[in-house]
C-alpha positions as CSV (number, residue, x, y, z in Angstrom):
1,X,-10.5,-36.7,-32.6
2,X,-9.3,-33.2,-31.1
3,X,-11.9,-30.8,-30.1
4,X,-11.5,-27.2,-28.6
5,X,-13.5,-26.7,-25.5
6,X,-14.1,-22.7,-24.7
7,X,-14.9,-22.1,-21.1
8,X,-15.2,-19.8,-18.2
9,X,-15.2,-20.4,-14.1
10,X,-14.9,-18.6,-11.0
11,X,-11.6,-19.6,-9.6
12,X,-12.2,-18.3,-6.4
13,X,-12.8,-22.1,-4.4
14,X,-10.0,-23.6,-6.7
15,X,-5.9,-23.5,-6.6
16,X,-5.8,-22.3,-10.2
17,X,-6.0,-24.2,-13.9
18,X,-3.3,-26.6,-13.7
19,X,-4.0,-30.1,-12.2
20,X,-1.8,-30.5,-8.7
21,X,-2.0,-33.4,-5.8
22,X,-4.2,-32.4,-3.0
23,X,-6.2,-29.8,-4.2
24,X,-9.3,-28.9,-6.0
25,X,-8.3,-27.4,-9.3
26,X,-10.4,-26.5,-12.6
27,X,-8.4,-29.1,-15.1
28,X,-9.3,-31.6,-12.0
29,X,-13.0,-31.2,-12.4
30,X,-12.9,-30.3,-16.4
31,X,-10.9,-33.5,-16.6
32,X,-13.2,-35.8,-14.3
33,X,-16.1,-34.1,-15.7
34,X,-15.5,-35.0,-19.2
35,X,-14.4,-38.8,-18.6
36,X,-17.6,-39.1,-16.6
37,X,-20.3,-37.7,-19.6
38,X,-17.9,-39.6,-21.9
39,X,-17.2,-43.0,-20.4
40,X,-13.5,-42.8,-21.1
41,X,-10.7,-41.3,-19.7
42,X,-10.4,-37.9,-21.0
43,X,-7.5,-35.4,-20.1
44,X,-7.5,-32.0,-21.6
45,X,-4.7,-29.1,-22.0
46,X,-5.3,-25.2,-21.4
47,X,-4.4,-22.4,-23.2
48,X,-2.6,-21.2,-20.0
49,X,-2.3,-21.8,-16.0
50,X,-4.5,-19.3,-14.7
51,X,-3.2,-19.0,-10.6
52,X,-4.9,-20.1,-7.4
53,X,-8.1,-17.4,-7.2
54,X,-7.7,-15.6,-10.9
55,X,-11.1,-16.5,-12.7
56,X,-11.7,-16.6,-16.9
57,X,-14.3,-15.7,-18.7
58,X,-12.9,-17.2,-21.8
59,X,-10.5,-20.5,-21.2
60,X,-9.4,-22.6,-23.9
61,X,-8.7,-26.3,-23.7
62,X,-8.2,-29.1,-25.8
63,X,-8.6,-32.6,-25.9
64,X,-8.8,-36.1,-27.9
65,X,-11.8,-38.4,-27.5
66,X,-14.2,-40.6,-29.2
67,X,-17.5,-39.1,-29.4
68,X,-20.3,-41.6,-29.7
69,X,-22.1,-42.3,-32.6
70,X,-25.4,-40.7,-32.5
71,X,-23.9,-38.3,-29.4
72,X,-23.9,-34.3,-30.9
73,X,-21.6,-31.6,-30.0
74,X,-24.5,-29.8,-28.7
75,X,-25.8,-32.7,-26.7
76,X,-22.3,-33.2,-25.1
77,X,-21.8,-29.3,-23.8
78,X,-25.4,-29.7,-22.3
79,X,-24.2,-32.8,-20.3
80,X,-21.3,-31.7,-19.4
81,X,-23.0,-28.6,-18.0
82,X,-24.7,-30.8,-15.8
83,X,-22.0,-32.4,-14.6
84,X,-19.7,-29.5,-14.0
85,X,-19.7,-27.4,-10.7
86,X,-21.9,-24.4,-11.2
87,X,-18.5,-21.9,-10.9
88,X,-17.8,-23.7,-14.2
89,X,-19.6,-23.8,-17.2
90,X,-18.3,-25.2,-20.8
91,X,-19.4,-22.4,-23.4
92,X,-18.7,-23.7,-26.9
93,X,-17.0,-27.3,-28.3
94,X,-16.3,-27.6,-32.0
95,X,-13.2,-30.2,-34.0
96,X,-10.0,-29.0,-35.2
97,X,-6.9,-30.7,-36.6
98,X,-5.0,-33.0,-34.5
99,X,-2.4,-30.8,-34.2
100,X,-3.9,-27.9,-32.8
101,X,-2.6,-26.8,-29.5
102,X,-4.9,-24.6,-27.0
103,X,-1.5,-23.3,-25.8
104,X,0.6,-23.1,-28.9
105,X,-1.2,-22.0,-31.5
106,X,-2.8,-19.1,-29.5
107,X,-1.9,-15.6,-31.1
108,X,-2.4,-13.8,-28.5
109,X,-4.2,-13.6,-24.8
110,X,-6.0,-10.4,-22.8
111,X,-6.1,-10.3,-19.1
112,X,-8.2,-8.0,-17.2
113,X,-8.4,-6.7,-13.8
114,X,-11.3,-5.5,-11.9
115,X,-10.8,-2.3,-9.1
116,X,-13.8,-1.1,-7.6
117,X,-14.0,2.2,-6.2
118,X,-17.3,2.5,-5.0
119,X,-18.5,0.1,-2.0
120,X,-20.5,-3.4,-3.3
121,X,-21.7,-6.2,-1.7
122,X,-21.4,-8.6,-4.6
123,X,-18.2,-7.6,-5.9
124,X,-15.7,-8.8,-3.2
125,X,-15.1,-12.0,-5.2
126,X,-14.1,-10.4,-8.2
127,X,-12.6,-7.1,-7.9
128,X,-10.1,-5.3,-5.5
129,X,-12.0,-2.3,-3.7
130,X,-9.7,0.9,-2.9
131,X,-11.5,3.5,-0.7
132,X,-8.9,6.1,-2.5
133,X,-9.1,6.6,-6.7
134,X,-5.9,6.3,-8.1
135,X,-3.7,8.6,-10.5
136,X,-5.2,7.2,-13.7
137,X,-2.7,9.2,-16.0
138,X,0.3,8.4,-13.9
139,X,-0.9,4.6,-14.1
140,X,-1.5,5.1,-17.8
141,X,1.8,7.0,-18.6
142,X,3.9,4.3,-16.7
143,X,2.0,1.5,-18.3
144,X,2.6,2.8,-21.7
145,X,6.5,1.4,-20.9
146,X,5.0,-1.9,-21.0
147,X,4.0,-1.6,-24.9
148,X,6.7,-3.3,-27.6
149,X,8.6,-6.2,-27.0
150,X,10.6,-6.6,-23.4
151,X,11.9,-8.6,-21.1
152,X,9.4,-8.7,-18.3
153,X,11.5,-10.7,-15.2
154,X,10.9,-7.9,-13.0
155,X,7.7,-8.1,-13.8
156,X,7.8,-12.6,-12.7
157,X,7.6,-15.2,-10.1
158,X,11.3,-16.5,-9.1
159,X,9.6,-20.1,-9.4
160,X,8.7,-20.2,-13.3
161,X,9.5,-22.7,-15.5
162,X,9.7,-20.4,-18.6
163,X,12.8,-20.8,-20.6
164,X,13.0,-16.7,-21.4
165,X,10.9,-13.4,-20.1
166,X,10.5,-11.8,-23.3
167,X,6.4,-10.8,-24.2
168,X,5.5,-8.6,-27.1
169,X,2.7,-6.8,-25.2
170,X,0.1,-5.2,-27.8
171,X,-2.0,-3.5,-25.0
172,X,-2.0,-2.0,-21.1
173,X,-3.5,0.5,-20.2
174,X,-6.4,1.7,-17.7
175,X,-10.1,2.5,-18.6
176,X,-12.6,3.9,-16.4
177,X,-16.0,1.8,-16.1
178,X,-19.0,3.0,-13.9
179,X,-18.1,2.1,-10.5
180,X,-14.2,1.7,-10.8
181,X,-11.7,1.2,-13.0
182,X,-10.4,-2.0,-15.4
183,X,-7.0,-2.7,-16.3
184,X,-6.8,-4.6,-19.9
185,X,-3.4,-6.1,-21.1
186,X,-2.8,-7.9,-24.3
187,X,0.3,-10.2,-25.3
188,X,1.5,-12.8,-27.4
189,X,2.0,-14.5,-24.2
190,X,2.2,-14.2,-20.2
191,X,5.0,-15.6,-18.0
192,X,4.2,-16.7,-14.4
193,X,2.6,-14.2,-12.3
194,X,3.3,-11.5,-14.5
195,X,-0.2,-9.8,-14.7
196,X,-0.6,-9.4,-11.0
197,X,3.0,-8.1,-10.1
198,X,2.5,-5.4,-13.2
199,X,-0.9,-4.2,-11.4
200,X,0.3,-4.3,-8.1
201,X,3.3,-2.3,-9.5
202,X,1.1,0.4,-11.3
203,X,-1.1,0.4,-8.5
204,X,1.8,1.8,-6.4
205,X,2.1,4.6,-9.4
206,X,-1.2,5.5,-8.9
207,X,-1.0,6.2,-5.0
208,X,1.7,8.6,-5.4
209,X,4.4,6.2,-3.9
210,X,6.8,5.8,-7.1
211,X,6.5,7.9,-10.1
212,X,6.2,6.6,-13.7
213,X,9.5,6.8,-14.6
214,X,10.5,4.9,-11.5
215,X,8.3,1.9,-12.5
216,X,10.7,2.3,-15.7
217,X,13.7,1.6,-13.9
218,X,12.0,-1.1,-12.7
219,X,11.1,-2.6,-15.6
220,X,14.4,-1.9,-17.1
221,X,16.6,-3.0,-14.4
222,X,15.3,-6.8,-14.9
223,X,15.0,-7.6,-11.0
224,X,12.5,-9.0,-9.1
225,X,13.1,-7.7,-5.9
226,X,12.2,-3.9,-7.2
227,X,8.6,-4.3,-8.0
228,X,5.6,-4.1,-5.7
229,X,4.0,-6.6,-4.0
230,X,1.2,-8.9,-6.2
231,X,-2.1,-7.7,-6.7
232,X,-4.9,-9.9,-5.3
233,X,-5.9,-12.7,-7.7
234,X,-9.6,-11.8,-6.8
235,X,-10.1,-8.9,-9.3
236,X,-8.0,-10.6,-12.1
237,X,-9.7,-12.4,-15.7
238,X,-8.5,-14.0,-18.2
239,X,-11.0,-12.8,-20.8
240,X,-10.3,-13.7,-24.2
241,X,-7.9,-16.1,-26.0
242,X,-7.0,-15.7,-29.5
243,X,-6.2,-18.1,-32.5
244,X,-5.9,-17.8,-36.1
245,X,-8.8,-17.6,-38.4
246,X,-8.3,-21.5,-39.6
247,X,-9.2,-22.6,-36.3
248,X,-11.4,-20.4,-34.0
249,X,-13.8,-18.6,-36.1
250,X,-16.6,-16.3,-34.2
251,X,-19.5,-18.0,-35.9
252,X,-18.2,-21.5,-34.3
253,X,-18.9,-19.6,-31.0
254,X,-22.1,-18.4,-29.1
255,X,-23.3,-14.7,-29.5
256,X,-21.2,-12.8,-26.3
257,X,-18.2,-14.7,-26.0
258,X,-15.2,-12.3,-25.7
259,X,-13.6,-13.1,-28.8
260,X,-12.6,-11.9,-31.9
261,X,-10.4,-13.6,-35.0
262,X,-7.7,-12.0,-37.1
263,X,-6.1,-10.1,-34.5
């Protein structure tokens, strides 16, 4: 049987989602985890390859086993917490069809990422500290380009293995929070480092260094080479994963997860 697994983890100690030779990575430990709790081998899919230090607070997998008889759902996430690392913890399991896909069947995914612009200790891991505030409205105006369906090359890693750029991006824009600032961006989907290289990118906006309808031309011109270095992976999140109604409803998932259906 297929089961959704919704989790979250600190990526910081691990070279992103996506199992790879010679490193620690989360499907690594999700995977070895769940064959251990199990007794079989179990392999799961995500909803997307998070990269080498971004962190989630809401990851979807799947994955097919055999729960034992007498063995409940809610039984299983407790054991598995207990045999996870303590950067990741399972948050919610429930069935779907068999042909439900973690990856293709989501509607739509948010990313978020952290700036912090006042000094703190325990922020370092997951945010990007600037000793300088940014232009907020010339970060805001220039991300408002983003909006619509584009082709976001300049805006991607040379090495992707997508097939075309073009994201229909639903949201991106900056919002204040006490401390710093959050950027929030929501699309039907993300191609390979796409987040970081549109913050790093607005970032440079906001110190003054290009102006917003420069990071147009940018956008426009469809080249790599134009855009502004990567943002840190530190400060960024994937936060919430969406699906249709049919299979991801919010009373299959605990009180606080950042979700919400029929989006």
């Amino acid at each position: 049987m297929r089961y959704f697994l919704h989790l979250a983890y600190d990526g910081t100690q691990y070279h992103g989602w996506q199992m790879q030779p010679g490193v620690l990575t989360v499907q690594q430990e999700l995977d070895r985890c769940l064959s251990q709790v199990l007794r079989q081998a179990v392999y799961s899919l995500g909803s997307g390859r998070t990269d080498s230090g971004v962190h989630a607070s809401h990851q979807v997998a799947h994955f097919d086993a055999d729960i034992p008889a007498g063995l409940d759902l809610s039984t299983l996430l407790y054991r598995l917490n207990r045999a996870l690392p303590r950067d990741i913890r399972a948050q919610a399991l429930h069935p779907v069809p068999d042909t439900a896909h973690a990856r293709y069947d989501a509607t739509a995914r948010t990313y978020e990422y952290h700036v912090r612009l006042v000094p703190d200790p325990f922020a370092p891991s997951f945010s990007l500290y600037l000793d300088r505030a940014p232009d907020v409205a010339a970060m805001n105006e220039a991300a408002a380009l983003l909006l619509g369906t584009h082709d976001f090359t300049s805006f991607s890693k040379v090495k992707g293995s997508e097939k075309h750029y073009v994201c229909t991006c639903l949201e991106a824009g900056w919002h204040e929070v006490p401390g710093g600032l959050v950027f929030r961006i929501r699309s039907n989907r993300f191609v390979r480092g796409m987040v970081r290289l549109v913050v790093g990118t607005l970032l440079t906006v906001g110190r003054g260094k290009m102006s917003p309808q420069e990071f147009g031309e940018i956008f426009r011109s469809l080249d790599r080479v134009h855009a502004s270095g990567a943002a840190l992976a530190n400060g960024l999140f994937l936060c919430r994963v969406e699906y249709p109604e049919e299979l991801v409803t919010e009373a299959r998932l605990p009180t606080g997860l950042p979700y919400f259906s029929g989006a």
